[in-house]
C-alpha positions in Angstrom: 99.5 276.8 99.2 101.5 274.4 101.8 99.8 273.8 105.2 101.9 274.1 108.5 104.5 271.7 108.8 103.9 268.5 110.7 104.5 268.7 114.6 108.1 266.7 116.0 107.3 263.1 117.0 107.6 263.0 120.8 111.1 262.3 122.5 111.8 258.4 123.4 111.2 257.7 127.3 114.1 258.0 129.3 116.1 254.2 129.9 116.1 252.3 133.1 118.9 252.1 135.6 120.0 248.9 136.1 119.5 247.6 139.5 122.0 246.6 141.7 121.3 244.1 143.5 121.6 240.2 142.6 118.0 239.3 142.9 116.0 239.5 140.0 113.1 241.7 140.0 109.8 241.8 137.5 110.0 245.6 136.1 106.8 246.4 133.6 108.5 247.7 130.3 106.8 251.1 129.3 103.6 250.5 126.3 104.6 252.0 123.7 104.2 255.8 122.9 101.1 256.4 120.6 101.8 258.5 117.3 98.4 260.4 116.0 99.0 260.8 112.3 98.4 264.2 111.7 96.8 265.1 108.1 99.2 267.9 106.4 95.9 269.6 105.0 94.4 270.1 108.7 95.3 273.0 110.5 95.0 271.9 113.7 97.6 271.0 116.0 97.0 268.4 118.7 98.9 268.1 121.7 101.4 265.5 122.2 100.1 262.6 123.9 101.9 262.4 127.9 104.7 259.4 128.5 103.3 256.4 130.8 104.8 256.3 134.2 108.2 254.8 134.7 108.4 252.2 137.3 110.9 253.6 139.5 114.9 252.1 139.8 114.9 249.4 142.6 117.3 250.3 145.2 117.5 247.0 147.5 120.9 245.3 148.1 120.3 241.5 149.1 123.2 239.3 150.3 125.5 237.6 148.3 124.5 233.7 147.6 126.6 231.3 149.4 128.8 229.3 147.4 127.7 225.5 146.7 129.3 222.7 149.1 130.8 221.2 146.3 133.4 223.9 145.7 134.2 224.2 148.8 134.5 220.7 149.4 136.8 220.7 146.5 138.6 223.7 147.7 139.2 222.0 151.0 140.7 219.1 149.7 142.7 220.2 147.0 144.1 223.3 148.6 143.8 222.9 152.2 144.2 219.4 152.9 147.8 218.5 153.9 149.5 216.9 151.0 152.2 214.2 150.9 155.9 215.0 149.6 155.8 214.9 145.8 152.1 215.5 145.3 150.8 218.4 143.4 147.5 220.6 143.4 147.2 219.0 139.9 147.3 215.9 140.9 145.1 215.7 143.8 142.5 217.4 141.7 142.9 214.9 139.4 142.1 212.5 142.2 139.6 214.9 143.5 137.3 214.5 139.9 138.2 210.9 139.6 135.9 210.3 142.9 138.9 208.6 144.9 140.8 210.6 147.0 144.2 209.7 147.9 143.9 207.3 150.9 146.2 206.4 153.7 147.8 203.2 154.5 146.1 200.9 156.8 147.7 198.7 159.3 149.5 196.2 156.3 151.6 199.0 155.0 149.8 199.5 151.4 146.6 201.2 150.2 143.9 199.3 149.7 145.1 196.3 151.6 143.3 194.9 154.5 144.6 192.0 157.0 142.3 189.1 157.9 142.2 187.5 161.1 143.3 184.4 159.4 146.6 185.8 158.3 145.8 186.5 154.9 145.7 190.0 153.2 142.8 191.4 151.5 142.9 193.8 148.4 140.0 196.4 147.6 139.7 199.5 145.9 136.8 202.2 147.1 135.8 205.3 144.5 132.2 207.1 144.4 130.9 205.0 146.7 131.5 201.7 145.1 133.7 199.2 146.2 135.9 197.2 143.7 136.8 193.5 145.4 140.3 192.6 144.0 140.4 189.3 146.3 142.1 187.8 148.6 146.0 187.0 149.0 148.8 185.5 151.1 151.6 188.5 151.4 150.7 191.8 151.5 153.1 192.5 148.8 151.3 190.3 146.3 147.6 192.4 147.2 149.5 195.5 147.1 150.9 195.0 143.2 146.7 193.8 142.8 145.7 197.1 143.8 148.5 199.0 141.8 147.2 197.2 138.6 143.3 197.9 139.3 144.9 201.9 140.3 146.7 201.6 136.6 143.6 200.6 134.9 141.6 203.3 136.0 144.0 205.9 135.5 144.8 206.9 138.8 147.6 209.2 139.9 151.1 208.1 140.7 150.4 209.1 144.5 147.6 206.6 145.4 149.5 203.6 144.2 151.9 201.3 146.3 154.5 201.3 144.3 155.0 204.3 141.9 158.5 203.0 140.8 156.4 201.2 138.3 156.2 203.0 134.4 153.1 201.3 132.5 149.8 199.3 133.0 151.9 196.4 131.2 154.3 195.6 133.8 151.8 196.3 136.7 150.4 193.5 135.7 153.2 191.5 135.1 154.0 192.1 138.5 150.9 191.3 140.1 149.5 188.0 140.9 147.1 186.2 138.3 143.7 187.4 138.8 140.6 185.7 139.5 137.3 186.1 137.8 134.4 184.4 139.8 131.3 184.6 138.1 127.9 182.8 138.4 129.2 179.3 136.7 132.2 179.3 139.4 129.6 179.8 141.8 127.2 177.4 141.3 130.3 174.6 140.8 131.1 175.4 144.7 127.6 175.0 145.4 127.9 171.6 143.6 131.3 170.8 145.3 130.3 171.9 149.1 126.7 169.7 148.2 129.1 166.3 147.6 131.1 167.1 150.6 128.3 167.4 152.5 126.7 164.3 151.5 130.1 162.7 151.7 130.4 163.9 155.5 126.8 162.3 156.2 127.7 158.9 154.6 131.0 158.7 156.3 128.9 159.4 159.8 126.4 156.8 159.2 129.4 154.1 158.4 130.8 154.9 161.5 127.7 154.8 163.4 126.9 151.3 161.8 130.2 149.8 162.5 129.9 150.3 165.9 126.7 149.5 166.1 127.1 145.9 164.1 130.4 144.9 163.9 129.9 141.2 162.8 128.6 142.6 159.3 131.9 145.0 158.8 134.0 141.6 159.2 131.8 139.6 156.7 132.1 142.6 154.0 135.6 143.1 154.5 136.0 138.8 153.6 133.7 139.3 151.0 135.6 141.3 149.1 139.2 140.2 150.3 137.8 136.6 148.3 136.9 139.0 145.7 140.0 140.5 145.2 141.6 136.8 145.3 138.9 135.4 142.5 139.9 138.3 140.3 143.3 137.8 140.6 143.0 134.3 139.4 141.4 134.7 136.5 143.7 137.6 135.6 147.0 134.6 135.4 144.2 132.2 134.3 143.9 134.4 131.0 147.6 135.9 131.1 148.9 131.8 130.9 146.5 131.0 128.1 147.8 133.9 125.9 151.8 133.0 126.2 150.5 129.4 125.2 148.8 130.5 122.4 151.8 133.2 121.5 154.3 130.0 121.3 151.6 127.5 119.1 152.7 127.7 116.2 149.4 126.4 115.4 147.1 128.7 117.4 143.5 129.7 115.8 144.0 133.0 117.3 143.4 136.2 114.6 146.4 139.2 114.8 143.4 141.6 116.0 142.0 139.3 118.5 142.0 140.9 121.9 142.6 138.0 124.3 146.5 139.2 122.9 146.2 141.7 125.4 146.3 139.7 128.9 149.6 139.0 128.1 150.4 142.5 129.5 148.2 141.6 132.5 149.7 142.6 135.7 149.4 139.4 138.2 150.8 140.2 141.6 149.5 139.6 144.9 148.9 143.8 145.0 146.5 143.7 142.3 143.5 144.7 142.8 
């Protein structure tokens, strides 16, 4: 009635050991097994079809990859550097991601302070490979509270400041000196100032030059305006005198608003100029 049952599909290929080394490999994955349908009204039985070739386990062992510089630039610093009293691995870390670590104090006594040959002290602060000017200034106590407030506004660690006595960016900055913020209209004012100064310079230079070269015409300029001054004055207490007149005529033609009122205040001495 019934035909023989239906062969058992074929068993699943055996899995793949993983390799063991750290290198990755390209490993074929086996085709898949082909199934022949068999028909339950044919007798026949066909043989099962063979499994493909396993690429064989890969037995190599390479050598671990080095670890990156960073790390171990980080390590080195945060772990193996010598660290000052009251600093912790937390801290320098913190320093360590911030891009600024803790620096030593130069010659003035304070981070970040510098001393110019001209006997002032100048203030900068160095992180990533910028460099922050924070100016110029006559103590290095007065730099030193400028670099404290820059260290507060950028969040940096009680160890690289100058004075960690200090509790908040508010009285940092009460402490330190005023700030100043040149920018391109400051600059071009300088310009405008050391251009005047210059010119100045010149003039003075060619008065010099021209009184010693003719001093007959210094002597007449100087009397010119010495008679100058002299005519001035005159008409100054020529004016002033006509005003108190007027001021006691009870029958002066003079309005309130008229302004010839005010040479009465006129200044007449021989100083006047």
């Amino acid at each position: 009635m019934y035909g023989p049952p239906p062969p058992p599909p074929p068993p699943p290929p055996p899995s793949l050991p993983r390799a063991t080394c750290r290198r990755r490999f390209h490993v074929p994955r086996p085709a898949a097994t082909a199934v022949r349908r068999v028909d339950p009204a044919s007798t026949c039985h066909a043989p099962p079809l063979p499994a493909p070739p396993v690429a064989a386990a890969s037995t190599c062992h390479a050598p671990p990859l080095p670890a990156p510089p960073v790390a171990k630039l980080a390590a080195s610093l945060c772990y193996k550097a010598p660290r000052a009293r009251g600093t912790t691995r937390r801290r320098c870390l913190r320093s360590f991601v911030a891009g600024m670590p803790p620096r030593r104090r130069g010659s003035s006594g304070f981070r970040g302070v510098r001393a110019r040959p001209n006997g002032r002290f100048y203030a900068e602060m160095r992180a990533g490979g910028f460099r922050l000017t924070l100016g110029t200034y006559n103590t290095p106590e007065l730099a030193a509270r400028a670099y404290d407030a820059a260290a507060w506004r950028f969040r940096r660690p009680r160890c690289d400041m100058n004075f960690p006595d200090v509790e908040s960016l508010e009285e940092a900055e009460f402490l330190a000196p005023t700030p100043c913020l040149v920018d391109d209209e400051d600059r071009r004012r300088h310009r405008q100032v050391q251009r005047r100064i210059a010119i100045a310079e010149h003039d003075e230079e060619l008065m010099r030059q021209w009184r010693a070269q003719f001093p007959n015409d210094v002597d007449n300029t100087a009397a010119f305006f010495a008679d100058l001054r002299a005519q001035r004055r005159s008409n100054r207490r020529h004016r002033r005198a006509v005003a108190v007149f007027e001021l006691d005529n009870p029958n002066t033609t003079w309005a309130d608003n008229d302004p010839r009122w005010d040479d009465i205040w006129t200044e007449t001495t021989s100083d006047d100029e």
